[in-house]
VMD Tcl script that draws the C-alpha trace (Angstrom):
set ca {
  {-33.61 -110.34 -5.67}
  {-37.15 -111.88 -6.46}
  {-36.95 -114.40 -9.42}
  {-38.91 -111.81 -11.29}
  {-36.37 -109.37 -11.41}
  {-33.76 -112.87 -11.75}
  {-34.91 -113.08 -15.50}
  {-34.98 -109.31 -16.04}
  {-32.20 -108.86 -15.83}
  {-30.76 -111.90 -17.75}
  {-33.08 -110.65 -20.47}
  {-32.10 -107.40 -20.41}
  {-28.24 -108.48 -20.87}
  {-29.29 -110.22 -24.38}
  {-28.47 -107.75 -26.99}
  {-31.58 -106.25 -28.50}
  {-33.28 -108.15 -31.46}
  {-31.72 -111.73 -30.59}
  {-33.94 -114.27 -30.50}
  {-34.08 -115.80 -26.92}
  {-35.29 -119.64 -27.24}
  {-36.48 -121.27 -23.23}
  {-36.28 -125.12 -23.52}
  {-40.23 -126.18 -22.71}
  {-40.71 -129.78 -21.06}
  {-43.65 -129.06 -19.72}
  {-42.20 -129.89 -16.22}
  {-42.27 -127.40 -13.10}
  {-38.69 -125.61 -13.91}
  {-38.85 -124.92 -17.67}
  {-42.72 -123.83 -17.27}
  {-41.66 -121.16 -14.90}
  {-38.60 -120.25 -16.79}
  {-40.66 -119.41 -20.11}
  {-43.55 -117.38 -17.65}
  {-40.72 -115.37 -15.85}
  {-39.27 -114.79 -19.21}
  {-42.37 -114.00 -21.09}
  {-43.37 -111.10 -18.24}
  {-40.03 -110.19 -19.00}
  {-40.79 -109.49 -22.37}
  {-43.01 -106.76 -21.69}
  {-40.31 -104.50 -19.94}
  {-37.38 -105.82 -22.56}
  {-38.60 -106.54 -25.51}
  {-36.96 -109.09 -27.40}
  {-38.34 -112.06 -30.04}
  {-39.05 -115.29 -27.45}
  {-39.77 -118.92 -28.87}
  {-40.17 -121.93 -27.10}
  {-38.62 -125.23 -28.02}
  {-40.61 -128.23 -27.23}
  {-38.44 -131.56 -27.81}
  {-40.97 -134.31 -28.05}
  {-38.51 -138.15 -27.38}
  {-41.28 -140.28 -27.99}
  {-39.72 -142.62 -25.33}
  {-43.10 -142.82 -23.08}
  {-46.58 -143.01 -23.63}
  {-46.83 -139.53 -21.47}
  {-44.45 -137.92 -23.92}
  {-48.08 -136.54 -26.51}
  {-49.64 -135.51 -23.01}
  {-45.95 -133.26 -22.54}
  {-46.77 -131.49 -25.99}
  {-50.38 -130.71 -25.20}
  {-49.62 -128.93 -21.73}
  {-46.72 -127.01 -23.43}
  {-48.98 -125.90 -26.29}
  {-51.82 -124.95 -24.09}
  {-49.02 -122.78 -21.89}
  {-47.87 -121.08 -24.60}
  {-51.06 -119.79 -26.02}
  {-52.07 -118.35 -22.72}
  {-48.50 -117.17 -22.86}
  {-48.60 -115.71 -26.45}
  {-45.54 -117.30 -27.13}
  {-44.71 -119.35 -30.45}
  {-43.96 -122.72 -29.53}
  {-42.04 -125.30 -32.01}
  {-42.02 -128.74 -31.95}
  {-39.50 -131.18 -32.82}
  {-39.59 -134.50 -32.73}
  {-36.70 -136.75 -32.39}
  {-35.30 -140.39 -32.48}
  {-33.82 -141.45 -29.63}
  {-30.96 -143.78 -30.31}
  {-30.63 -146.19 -27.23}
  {-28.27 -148.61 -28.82}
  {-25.23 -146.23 -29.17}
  {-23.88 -147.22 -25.89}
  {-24.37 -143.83 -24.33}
  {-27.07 -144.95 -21.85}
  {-31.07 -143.84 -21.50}
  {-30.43 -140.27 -20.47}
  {-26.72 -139.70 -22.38}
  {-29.06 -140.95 -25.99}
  {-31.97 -138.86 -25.14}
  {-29.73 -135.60 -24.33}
  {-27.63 -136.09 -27.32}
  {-31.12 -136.34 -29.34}
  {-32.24 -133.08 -27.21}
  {-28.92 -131.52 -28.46}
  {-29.45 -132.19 -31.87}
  {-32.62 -131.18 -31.48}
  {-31.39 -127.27 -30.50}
  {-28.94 -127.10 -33.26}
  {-30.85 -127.95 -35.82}
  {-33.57 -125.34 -34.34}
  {-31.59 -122.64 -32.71}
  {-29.52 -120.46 -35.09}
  {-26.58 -119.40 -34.63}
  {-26.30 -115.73 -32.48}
  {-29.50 -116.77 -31.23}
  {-30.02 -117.86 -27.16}
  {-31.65 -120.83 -25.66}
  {-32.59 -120.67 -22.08}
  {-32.68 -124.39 -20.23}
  {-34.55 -124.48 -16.40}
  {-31.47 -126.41 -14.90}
  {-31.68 -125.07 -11.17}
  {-29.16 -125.53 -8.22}
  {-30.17 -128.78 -6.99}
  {-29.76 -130.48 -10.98}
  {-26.01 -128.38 -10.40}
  {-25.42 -130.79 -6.89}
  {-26.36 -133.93 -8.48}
  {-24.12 -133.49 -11.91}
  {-21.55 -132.86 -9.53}
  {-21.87 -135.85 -7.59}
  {-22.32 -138.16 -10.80}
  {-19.51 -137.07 -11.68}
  {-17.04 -137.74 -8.64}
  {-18.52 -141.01 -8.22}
  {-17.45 -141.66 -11.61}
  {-14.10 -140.44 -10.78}
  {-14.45 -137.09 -13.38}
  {-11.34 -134.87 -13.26}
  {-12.13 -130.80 -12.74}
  {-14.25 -130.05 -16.12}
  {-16.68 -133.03 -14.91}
  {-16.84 -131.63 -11.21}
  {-17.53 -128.30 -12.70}
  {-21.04 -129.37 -13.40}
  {-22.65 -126.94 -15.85}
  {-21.81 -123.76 -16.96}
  {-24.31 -120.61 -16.20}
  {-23.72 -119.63 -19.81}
  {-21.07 -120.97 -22.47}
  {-21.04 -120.24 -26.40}
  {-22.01 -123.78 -28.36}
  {-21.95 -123.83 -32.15}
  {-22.23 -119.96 -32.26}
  {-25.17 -120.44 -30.32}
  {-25.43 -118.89 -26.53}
  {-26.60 -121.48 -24.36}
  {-27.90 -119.69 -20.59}
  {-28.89 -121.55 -17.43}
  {-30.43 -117.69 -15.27}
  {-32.14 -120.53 -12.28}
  {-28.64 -122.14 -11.62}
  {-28.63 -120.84 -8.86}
  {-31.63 -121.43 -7.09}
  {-33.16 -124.14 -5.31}
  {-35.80 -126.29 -6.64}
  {-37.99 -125.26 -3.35}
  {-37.72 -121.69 -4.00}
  {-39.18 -122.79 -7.47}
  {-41.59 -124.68 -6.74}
  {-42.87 -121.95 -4.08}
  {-42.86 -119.86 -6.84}
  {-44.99 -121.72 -9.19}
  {-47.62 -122.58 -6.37}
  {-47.85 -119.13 -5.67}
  {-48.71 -118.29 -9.54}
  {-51.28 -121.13 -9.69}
  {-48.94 -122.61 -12.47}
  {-50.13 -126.56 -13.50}
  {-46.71 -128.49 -14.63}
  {-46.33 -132.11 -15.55}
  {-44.54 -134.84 -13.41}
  {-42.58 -137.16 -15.92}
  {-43.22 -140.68 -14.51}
  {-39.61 -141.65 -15.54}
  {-38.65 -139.09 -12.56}
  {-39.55 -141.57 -10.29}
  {-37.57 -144.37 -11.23}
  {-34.70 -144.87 -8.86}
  {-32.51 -147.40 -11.09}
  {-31.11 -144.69 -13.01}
  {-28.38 -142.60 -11.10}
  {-29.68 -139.19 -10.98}
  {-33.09 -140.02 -9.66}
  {-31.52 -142.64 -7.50}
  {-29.41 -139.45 -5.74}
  {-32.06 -136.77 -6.26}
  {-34.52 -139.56 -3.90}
  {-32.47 -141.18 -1.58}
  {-29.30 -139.44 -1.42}
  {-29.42 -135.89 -1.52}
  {-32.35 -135.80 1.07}
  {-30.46 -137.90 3.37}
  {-27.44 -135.51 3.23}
  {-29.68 -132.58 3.70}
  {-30.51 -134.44 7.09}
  {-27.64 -134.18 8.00}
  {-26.30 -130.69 6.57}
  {-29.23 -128.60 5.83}
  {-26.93 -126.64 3.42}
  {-25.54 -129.55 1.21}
  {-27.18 -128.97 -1.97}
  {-25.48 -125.30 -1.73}
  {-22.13 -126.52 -0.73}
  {-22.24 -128.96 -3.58}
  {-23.28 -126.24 -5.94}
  {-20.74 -123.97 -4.87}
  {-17.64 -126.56 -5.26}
  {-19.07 -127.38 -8.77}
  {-18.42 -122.93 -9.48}
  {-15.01 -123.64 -7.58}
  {-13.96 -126.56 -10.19}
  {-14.97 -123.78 -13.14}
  {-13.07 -121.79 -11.61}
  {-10.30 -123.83 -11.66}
  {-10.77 -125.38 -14.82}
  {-10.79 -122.22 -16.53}
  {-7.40 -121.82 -15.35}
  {-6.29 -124.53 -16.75}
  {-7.97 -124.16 -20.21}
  {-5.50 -120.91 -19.88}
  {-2.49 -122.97 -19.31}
  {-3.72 -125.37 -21.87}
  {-4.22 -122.43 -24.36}
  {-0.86 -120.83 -23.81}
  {0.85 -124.63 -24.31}
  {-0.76 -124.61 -27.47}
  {0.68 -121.47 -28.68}
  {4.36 -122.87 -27.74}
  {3.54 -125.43 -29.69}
  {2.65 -123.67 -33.07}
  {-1.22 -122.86 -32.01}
  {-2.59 -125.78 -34.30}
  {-5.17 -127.63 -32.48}
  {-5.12 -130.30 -35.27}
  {-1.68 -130.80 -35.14}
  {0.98 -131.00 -31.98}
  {4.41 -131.72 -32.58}
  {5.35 -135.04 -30.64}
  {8.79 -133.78 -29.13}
  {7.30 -130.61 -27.91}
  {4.24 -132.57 -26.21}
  {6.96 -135.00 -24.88}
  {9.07 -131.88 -23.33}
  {5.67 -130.89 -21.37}
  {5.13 -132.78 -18.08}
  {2.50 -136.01 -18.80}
  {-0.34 -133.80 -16.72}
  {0.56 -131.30 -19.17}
  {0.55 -133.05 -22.38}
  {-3.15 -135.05 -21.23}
  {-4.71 -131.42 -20.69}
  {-3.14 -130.23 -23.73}
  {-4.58 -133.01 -25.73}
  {-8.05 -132.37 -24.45}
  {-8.06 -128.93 -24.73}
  {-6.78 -129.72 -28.59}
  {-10.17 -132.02 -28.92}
  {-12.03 -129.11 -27.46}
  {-11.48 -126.43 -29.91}
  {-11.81 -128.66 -32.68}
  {-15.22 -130.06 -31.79}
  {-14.08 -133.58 -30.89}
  {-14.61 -135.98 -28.43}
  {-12.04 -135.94 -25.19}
  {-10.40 -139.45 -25.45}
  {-11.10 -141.49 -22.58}
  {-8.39 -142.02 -19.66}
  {-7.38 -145.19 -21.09}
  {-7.12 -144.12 -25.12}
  {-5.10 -141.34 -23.74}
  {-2.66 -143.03 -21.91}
  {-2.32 -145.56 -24.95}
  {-1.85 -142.34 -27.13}
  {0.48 -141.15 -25.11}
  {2.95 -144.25 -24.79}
  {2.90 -144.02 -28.58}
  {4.32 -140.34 -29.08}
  {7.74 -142.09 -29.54}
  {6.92 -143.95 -32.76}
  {9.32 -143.82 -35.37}
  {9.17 -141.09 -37.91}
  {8.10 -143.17 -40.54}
  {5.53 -145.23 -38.64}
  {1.76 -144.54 -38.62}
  {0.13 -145.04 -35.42}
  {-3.99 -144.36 -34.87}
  {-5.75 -144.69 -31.20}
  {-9.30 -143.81 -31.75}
  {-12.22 -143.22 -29.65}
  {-16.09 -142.20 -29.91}
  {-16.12 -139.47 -32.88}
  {-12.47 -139.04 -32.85}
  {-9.04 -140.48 -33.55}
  {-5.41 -139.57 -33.01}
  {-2.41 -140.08 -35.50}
  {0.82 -140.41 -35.14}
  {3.05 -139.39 -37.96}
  {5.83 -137.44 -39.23}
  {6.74 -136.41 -35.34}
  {3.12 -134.73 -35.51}
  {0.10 -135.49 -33.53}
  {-2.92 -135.13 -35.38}
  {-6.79 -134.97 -34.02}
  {-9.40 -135.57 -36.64}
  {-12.81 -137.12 -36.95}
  {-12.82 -140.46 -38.88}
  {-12.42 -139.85 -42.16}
  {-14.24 -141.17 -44.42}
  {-12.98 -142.44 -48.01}
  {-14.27 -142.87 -51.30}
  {-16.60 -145.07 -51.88}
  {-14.48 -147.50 -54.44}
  {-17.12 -147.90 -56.86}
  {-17.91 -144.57 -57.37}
  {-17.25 -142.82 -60.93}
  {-18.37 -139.25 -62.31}
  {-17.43 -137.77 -65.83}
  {-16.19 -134.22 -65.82}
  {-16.03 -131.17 -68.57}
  {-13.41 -130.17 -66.13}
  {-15.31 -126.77 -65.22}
  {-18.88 -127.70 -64.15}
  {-18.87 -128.17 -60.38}
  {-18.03 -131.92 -59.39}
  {-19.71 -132.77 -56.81}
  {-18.44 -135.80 -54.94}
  {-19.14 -137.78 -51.99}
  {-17.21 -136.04 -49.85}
  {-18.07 -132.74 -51.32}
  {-17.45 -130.59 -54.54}
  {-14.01 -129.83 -55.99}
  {-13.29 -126.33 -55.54}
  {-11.35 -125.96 -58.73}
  {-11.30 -126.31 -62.37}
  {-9.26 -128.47 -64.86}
  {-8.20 -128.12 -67.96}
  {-5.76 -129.08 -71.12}
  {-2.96 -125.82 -71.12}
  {-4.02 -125.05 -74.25}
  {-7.26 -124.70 -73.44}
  {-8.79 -127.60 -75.66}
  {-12.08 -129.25 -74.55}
  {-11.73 -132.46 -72.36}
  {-13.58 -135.69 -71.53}
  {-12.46 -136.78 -67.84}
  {-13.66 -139.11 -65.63}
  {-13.30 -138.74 -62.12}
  {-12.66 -141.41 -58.79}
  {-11.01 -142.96 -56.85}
  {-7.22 -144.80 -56.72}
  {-6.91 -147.92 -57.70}
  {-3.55 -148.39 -57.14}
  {-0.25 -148.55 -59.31}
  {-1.77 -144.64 -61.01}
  {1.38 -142.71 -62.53}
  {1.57 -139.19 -63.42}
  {3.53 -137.81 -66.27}
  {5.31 -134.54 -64.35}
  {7.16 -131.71 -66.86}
  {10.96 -132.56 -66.48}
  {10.64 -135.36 -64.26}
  {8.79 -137.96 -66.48}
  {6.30 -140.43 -65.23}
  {6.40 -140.69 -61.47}
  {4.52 -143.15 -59.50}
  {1.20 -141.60 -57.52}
  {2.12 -143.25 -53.97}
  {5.76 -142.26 -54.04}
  {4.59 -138.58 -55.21}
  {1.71 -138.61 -52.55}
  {4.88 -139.82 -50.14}
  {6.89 -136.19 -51.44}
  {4.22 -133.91 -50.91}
  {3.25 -135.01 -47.45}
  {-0.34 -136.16 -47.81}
  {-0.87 -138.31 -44.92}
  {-1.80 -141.85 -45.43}
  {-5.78 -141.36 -44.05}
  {-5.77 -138.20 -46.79}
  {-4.84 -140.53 -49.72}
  {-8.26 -142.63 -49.61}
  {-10.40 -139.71 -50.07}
  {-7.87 -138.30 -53.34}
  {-9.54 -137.93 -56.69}
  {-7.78 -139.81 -59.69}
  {-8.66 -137.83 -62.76}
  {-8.12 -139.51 -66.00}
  {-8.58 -138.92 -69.58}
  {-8.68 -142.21 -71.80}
  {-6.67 -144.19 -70.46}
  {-3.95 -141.75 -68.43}
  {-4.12 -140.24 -65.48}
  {-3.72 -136.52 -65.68}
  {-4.37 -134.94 -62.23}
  {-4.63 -135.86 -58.41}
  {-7.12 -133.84 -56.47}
  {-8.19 -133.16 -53.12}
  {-12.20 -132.11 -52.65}
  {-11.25 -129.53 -49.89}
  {-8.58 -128.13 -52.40}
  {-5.19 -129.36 -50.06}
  {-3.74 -131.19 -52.49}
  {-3.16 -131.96 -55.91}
  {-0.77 -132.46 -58.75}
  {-1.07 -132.31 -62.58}
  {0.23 -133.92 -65.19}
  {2.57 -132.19 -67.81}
  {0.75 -130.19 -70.18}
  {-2.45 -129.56 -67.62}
  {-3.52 -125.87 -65.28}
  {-5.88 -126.27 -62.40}
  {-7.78 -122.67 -61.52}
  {-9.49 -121.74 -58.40}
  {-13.59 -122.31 -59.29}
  {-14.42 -118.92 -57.99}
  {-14.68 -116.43 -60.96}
  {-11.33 -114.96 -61.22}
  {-9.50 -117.40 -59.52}
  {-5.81 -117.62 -60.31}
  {-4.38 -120.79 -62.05}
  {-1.70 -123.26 -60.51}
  {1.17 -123.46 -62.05}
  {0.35 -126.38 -64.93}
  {2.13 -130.41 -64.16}
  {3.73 -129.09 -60.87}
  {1.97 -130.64 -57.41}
  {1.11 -128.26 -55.08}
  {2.61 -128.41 -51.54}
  {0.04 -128.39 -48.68}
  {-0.96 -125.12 -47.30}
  {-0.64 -124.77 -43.48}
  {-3.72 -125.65 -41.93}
}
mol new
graphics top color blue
foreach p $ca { graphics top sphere $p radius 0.5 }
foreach p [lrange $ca 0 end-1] q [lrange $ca 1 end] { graphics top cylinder $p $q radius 0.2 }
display resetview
């Protein structure tokens, strides 16, 4: 099959009026993707962008824009821009900051149910797979990248996987396409160029057919890791199917391969960072605290809790800032710092009320119908709010009281005798008035 028909084809599998994005450095691959995909065009229609990501980390980066723009007019194809910040001191390394920019970049771009096309070709496939076994990656690392995944509702598609960057680059010189070298290719004290210049040639020496073999174990470790994201999903399911939440004895019961591949499969769904080896084996020695302890391992975007027998993965949450105060009618939306309250608030009989609004203080005590005044931390306690949840609570008083407890997502409150919480929408049903509400399952 001729590269040509290659990108036909993938085209022609994109459902009809998606928008189908190509990733434009400016270098060889990406400039050959977005002219194989723009003669495509003609035979399957379908809206085509490119998506320029301009780092700013070299003085060749302006010189990258102006051969993508000039491409793209000959092309006919509309070509954004964006420009990002490259964050180098956030101990992710040169290429680890500029691809997390780059992926920023395409979300904040790329909508969601649209497709973005990136140039990645066979011999980018052998050297991701050798990064990572000389860092000592399990399967998912080995696996390399995927030929197409679904990120952020977004379909992300790699149609040159497969092919060599020779065949490409005979391609291109047969077109009389003009690409851009990126000096930083050159330099051979970061890993990947350090492989793609010394090593991989001197294995193709030896076995002409390396960079294929290499390629094809990275599909064999998909292969196999997508048999274990099965065994990982059906785990979850025997353990109540909340990513968010595992029940310690049940993870205990599961065999400690099983309960580490459970755990990252957990982090997986909910968007999180995997936990490095160490944080996990830490986490893990932990599942045994005592009911009443609190234990928290955390990692790079993500932390693990220990409490109540349950394992929960969350991002960091964030609290209240302490000095921050709002007033409140008790019906106009409040927004907060850590968004707005989804419900009203009001006297029972319906009288007007002055509240102010933020957050505890400490020693807060609510007056509850037939159980007098209780204290806020023993009632937080009863209900189950978990001691990270109880920073980012609402205190809602009027004068000098307290009178209600709130949660900005809407998982928990409690109201003071004599006071009815309703759902903001229009319509929405009242809570039962100085009773707190249990947490809903989440």
């Amino acid at each position: 099959m001729s590269l040509q028909s290659l990108i036909d084809s993938a085209l022609a599998r994109t459902p009809p009026g998606r928008c189908v994005w190509v990733a434009l450095s400016g270098g060889l691959d990406s400039l050959l993707l977005l002219t194989l995909a723009a003669a495509a065009a003609h035979h399957y229609p379908r809206p085509l962008r490119a998506l320029h990501v301009h780092h700013g980390l070299q003085a060749a980066a302006d010189g990258f824009e102006r051969h993508c723009r000039r491409l793209c007019s000959r092309l006919g194809v509309p070509l954004v821009v964006e420009r990002v910040s490259v964050d180098l001191g956030a101990g992710q390394g040169h290429e680890g900051a500029a691809r997390a920019a780059r992926y920023a970049a395409f979300a904040g771009r790329v909508a969601p149910g649209e497709t973005l096309w990136l140039a990645q070709h066979r011999d980018d496939q052998a050297e991701t797979f050798l990064l990572a076994a000389l860092r000592g990656s399990g399967v998912r690392g080995l696996a390399g990248m995927t030929a197409g995944r679904d990120w952020r509702g977004r379909r992300f598609e790699r149609p040159l996987l497969g092919i060599a960057r020779s065949t490409l680059e005979a391609e291109g010189q047969r077109r009389g396409l003009a690409w851009v070298e990126d000096p930083s290719n050159d330099d051979e004290t970061l890993d990947r160029n350090f492989l793609r210049h010394a090593v991989l040639p001197l294995l193709a020496s030896r076995w002409p057919h390396a960079g294929e073999a290499l390629s094809r174990s990275a599909a064999l470790a998909g292969e196999a890791d997508a048999l274990l994201d099965e065994l990982a999903g059906l785990d979850l399911e025997r353990l109540g199917g909340d990513a968010a939440r595992l029940p310690a004895a049940g993870l205990k019961a599961l065999s400690a391969p099983r309960q580490r591949l459970l755990i990252r499969y957990a982090c997986q769904r909910l968007g999180l960072s995997t936990p490095p080896a160490r944080r996990l084996e830490s986490l893990l020695d932990q599942l045994e605290a005592r009911v009443d302890g609190e234990v928290r391992v955390a990692w790079h975007g993500a932390e693990a809790r220990v409490w109540r027998g349950q394992l929960h993965l969350l991002a960091p949450p964030e609290p209240l800032p302490a000095d921050w105060q709002a007033e409140w009618d008790g019906h106009a939306p409040l927004v907060t710092p850590l968004g707005e309250v989804q419900v009203s608030l009001g006297r029972f009989d319906g009288a007007p009320v002055r509240l102010k609004v933020g957050p505890r203080q400490g020693g807060e005590r609510l007056r509850l119908p037939g159980r007098g005044r209780r204290d806020l931390k023993r009632l937080l306690q009863e209900l189950g709010v978990p001691p990270w949840e109880r920073g980012r609570l609402l205190v809602v008083r009027e004068g000098g009281a307290s009178v209600a407890v709130l949660d900005p997502q809407a998982r928990w409150q409690a109201l003071a005798d004599g006071w009815v919480s309703r759902d903001a929408a229009p319509g929405g049903s009242p809570h039962s008035a100085g009773r707190p509400l249990p947490a809903p399952s989440r």
